[in-house]
C-alpha positions in Angstrom: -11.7 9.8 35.5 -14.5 10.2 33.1 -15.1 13.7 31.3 -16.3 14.7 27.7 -19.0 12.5 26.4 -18.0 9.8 28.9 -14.5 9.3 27.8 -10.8 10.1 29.6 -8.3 11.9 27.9 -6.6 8.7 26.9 -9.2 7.8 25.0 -9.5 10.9 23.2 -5.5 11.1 23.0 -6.2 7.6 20.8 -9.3 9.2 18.3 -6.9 12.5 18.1 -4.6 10.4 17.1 -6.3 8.3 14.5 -7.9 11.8 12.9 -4.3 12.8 12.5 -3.5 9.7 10.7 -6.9 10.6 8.4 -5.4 13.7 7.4 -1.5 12.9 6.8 -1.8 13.1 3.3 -3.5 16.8 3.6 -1.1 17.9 6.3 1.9 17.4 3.5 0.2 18.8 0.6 -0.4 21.8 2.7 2.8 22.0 3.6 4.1 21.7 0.6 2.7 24.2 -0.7 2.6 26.8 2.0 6.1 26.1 2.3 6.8 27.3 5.7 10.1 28.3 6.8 12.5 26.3 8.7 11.6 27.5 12.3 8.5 29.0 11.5 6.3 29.7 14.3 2.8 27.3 13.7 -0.2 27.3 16.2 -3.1 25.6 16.1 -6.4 26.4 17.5 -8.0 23.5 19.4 -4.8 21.7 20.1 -6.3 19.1 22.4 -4.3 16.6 24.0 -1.1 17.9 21.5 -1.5 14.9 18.8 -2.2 17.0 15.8 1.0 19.0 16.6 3.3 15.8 17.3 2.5 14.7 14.2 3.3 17.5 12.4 6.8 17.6 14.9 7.7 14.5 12.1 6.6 16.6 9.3 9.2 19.5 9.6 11.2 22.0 11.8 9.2 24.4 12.9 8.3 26.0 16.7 5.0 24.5 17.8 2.3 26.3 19.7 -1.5 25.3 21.0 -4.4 26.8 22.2 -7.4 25.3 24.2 -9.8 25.7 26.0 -9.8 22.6 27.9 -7.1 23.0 31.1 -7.1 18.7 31.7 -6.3 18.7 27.8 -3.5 21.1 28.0 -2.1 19.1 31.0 -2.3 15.2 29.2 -0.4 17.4 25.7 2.2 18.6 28.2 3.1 15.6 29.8 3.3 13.8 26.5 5.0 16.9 24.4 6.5 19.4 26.8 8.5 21.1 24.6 5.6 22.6 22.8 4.3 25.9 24.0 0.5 25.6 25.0 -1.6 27.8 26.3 -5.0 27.6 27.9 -7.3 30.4 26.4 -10.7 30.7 24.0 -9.7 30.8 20.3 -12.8 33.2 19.8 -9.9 35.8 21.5 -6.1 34.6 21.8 -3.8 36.0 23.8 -1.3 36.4 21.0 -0.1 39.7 19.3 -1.1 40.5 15.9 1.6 39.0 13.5 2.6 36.5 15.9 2.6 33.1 13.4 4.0 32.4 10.2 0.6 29.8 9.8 -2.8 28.8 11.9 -4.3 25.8 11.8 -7.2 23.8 13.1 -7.9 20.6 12.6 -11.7 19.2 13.0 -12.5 22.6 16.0 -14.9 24.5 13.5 -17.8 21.8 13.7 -17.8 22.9 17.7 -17.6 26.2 18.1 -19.7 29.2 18.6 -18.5 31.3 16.0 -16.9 29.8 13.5 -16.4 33.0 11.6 -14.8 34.6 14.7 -12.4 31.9 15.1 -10.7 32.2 11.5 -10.8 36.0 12.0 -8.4 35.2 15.5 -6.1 33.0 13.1 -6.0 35.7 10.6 -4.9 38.4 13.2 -2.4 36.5 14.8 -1.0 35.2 11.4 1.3 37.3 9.9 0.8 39.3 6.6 1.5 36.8 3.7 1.1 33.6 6.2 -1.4 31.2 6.3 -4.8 30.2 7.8 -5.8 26.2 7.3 -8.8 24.7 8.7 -7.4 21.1 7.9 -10.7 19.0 8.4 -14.1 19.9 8.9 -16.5 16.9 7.9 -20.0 17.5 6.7 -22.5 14.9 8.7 -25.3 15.8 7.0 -23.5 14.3 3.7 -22.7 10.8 5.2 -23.1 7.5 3.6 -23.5 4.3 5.3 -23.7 1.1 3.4 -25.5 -1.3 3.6 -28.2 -1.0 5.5 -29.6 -0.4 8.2 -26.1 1.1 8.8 -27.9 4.1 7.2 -30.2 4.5 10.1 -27.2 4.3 12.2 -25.9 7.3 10.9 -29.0 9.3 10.6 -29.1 8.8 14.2 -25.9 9.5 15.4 -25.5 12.8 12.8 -29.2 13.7 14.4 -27.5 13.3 18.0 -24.3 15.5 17.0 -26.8 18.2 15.9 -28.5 18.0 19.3 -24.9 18.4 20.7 -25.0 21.3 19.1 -22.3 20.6 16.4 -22.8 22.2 12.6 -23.5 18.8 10.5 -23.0 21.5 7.8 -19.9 22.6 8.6 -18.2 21.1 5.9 -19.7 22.7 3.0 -19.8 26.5 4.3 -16.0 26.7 4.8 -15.2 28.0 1.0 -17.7 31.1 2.2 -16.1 31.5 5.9 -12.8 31.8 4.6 -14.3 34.3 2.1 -15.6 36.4 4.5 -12.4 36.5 6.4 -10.9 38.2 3.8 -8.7 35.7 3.0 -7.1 35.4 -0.4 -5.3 32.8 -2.5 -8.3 30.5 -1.2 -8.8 27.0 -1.8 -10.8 24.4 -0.9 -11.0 20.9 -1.2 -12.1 17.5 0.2 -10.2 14.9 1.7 -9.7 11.1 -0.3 -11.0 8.2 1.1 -10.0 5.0 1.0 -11.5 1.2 2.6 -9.3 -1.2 4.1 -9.8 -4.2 6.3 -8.8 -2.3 9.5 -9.7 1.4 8.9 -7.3 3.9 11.0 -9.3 4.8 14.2 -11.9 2.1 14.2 -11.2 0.9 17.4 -12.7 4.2 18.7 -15.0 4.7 16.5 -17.7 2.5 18.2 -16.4 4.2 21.5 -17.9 7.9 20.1 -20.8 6.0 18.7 -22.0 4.2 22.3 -21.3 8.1 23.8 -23.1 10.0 21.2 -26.1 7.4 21.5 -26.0 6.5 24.9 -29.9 7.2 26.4 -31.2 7.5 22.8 -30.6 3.6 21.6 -31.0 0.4 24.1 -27.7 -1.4 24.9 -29.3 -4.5 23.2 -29.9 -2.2 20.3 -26.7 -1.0 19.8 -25.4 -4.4 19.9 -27.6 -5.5 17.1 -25.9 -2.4 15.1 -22.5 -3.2 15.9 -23.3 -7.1 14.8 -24.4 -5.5 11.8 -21.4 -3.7 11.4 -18.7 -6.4 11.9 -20.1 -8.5 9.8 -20.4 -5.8 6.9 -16.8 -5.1 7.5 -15.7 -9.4 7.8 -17.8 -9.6 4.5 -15.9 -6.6 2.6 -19.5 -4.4 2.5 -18.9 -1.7 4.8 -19.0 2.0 3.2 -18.8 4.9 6.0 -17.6 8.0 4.2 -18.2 11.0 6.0 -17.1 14.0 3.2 -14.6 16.0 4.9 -13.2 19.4 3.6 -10.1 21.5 4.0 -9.4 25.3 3.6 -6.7 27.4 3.4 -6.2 31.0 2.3 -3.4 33.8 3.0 -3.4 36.7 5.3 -2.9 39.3 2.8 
């Protein structure tokens, strides 16, 4: 069965995956320095097919709850993870009590959503006084380098087709000032590290969300031509795709 931007859950269940490889490193500063408490209750908003929160099941002892919209989501995360406790709702208004979590995350949701502001105010009302609120990866499209060329016009094209998706290519650089206007405190803000290797985590499906993002705007033959382009950059050592990706995180006060 096909569903978002052409793709089945699997194959989201893989890119989910490979993002929560990308942010690994993050995920255990964070930790460290939130410090959460053994059997601390941790939710994350935009859970998706539960890979975030299995990774983080590695990273510590802690109860693990999720949030999405998406019902077929919820269903592929439970049959993989069924001991976490998910829940099918709008993080713009969670079915939660105030105070509920010890932390909130979300983990590359922001760049989708409606409100983005309204989202961190949920987080922060259902995260308890002195708890946390982390956006752990919001990238900024609009920022993108892709070398060498005409890898460049690659990009342009597929950030320009993520805006007409309706995704913030800017979503990146405003989180310092969302969090802010939460009334967060003990803010801080950062960018992820990046790193070039021969097989880059998640580049198997990387061309998979480049065919569905440019699928009716580029000719098949065309797109071939750019993925050519592509292999060879990366066979050759020349390939540079760095997409600058921020974090967040600030306490309920």
């Amino acid at each position: 069965m096909q569903d978002f931007r052409g793709l089945n859950r699997e194959l989201w269940h893989q890119r989910y995956t490979a993002q929560a490889h990308w942010t690994q490193h993050i995920r255990q500063y964070i930790l460290k320095k939130t410090s959460p408490a053994v059997g601390e209750r941790i939710l994350e908003v935009g859970s998706g097919t539960g890979a975030v929160l299995n990774a983080l099941s590695h990273e510590g002892d802690f109860r693990f709850s999720g949030v999405d919209l998406d019902h077929p989501s919820l269903t592929y995360a439970l049959s993989l993870y069924p001991t976490f406790d998910l829940t099918q709702a709008d993080g713009h208004h969670m079915p939660f009590a105030q105070d509920n979590f010890g932390l909130s995350f979300c983990h590359y949701l922001l760049m989708w959503v409606k409100s983005p502001q309204q989202i961190l105010r949920e987080m922060g009302r259902v995260t308890r006084p002195g708890g946390w609120v982390i956006a752990l990866a919001e990238p900024d499209h609009q920022a993108r380098i892709d070398y060498p060329p005409p890898l460049d016009v690659l990009g342009a094209r597929q950030t320009q087709a993520l805006q007409d998706q309706g995704i913030d290519v800017h979503i990146g650089r405003k989180l310092r000032s969302l969090f802010h206007q939460t009334g967060l405190v003990e803010i801080e803000v950062g960018i992820l590290s990046a790193q070039w290797d021969d097989l880059p985590a998640g580049e198997a499906t990387e061309w998979l969300m480049i065919q569905a993002d440019l699928e009716g705007q580029l000719t098949p033959a065309e797109l071939s031509d750019f993925k050519y382009v592509d292999r060879q950059a990366q066979q050759t050592g020349q390939r540079i795709l760095f997409i600058p990706t921020f974090y967040a995180l600030g306490k309920v006060p």
